[in-house]
Every structure is written in C-alpha cells, then in structure tokens.
C-alpha positions in Angstrom: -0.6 -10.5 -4.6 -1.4 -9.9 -8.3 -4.9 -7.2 -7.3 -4.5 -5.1 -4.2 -7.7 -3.7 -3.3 -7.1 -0.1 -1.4 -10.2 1.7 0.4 -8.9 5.5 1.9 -10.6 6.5 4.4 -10.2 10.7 4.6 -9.4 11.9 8.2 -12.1 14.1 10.0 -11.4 17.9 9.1 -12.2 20.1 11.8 -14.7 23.0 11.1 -16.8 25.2 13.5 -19.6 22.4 13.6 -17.3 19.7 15.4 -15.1 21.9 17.4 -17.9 20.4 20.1 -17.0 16.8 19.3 -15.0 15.1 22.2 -12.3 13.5 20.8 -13.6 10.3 21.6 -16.5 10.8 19.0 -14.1 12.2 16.7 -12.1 8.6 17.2 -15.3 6.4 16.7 -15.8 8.4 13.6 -12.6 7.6 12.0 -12.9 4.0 13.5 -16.2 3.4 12.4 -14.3 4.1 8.7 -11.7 2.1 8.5 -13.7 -0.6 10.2 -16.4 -0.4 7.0 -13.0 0.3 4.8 -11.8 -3.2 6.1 -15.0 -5.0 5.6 -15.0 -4.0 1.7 -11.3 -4.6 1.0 -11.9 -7.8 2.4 -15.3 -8.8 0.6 -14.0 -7.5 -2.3 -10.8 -9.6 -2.3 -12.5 -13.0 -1.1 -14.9 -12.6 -4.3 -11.6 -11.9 -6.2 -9.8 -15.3 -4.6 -13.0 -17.5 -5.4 -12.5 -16.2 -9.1 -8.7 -17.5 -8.5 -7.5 -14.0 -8.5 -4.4 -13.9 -6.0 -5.9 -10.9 -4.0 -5.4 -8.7 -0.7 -6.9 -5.9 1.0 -5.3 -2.6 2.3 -6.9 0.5 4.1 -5.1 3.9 3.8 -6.2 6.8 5.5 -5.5 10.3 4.1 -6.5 11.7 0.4 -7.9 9.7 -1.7 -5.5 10.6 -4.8 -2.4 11.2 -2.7 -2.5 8.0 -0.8 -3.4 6.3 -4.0 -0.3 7.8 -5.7 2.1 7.0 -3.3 1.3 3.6 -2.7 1.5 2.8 -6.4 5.1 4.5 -6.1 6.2 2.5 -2.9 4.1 -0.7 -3.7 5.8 -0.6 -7.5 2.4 -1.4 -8.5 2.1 -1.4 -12.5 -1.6 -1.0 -12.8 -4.1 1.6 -10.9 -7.8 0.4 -11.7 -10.5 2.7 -10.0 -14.0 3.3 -10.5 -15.2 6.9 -10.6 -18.6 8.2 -9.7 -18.9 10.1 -12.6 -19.6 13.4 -10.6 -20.5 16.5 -12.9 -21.1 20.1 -12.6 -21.2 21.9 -8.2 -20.4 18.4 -7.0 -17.6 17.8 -9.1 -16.6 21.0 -8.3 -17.6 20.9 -4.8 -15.6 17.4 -4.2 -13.0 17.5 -7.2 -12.2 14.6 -9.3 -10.0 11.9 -7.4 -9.9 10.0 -10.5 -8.6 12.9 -12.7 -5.8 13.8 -10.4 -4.8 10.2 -10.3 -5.2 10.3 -13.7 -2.9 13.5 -14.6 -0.4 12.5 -11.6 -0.2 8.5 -11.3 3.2 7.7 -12.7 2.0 4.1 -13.9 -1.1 3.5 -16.2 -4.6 3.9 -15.0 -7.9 2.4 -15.8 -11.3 4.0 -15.0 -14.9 2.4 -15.0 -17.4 5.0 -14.8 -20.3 4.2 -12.3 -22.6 7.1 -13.4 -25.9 5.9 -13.1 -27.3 5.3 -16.8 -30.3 7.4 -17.3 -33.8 5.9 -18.3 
C-alpha cells in the first residue's frame, strides 16, 4: 500500500485503582480499544481508497512513539505523517509529546498537522 494508517492502542497499566479489576474487565478494556482502533484505521483507509489512495489499516498496541518507530523501521516506511494535539503546559507535561519523540527519534522524515483547537 502507498498510506498505512496505524492506531496504538496503549496497554492498561496497573495502579492501586484497578488492582480490583478481574482480568476479564481488564481484557474487555483492551478489547474494547483495539476494536474502536480497528474501526478508525479502517474508515480512515476506505475514505483514503475512494480518493484512489492505495490504503490499509494496522492496529499496534504498546507506546504510541515506540511502536510508531519500529514499524517505520521494519515496515521501511519512507514517510511518518501524524497529527498532534497540540497539548501545552501540565498536560503536555503530564502526557509528554508522542509527536516530539517521534520527531527527535523517527529515523525517516516526519510530517505533523497540528489539531490545536484555533481560538475565537
């Protein structure tokens, strides 16, 4: 395909407030993630084909940056094109910056399209 569209879904981390989770729930958490993962790789990638855009869908489940990273590497993949949510300030540094670390680490080039919501 010429665009691979990639959703990662990150894996539950436990922490004291799901250590009561069966692991059942914990499953239907991570299923219910991929399963909304697989729904947007493949409604992206249909809109992509009707614009006659050879296109595929792939979900990944680990860290965002790392899985994106990797699969560029294995994928040989000559392109990384991501939208960022433009995160500033405790959430940026609550969350980090999974565009900036693909940024500094990706070893092909990278394009970013900002979706900060523009202010009235």
């Amino acid at each position: 395909p010429d665009v691979i569209v990639i959703d990662v879904v990150e894996p539950v981390y436990y922490d004291q407030s799901l250590l009561n989770m069966s692991g059942n729930m914990m499953k239907d958490i991570r299923d219910s993630g991929v399963a909304a993962g697989q729904k947007y790789v493949e409604t992206v990638s249909e809109q992509l084909r009707k614009d006659g855009i050879n296109a595929s869908g792939v979900v990944e489940m680990g860290k965002p940056a790392d899985v994106i990273i990797d699969y560029a590497e294995k994928n040989n993949v000559d392109l990384i094109m991501l939208c960022t949510h433009g995160r500033s300030g405790v959430t940026r540094w609550i969350f980090g910056s999974v565009a900036e670390r693909i940024l500094q680490n990706a070893a092909v080039p990278v394009f970013m399209l900002s979706l900060r919501k523009m202010k009235n």
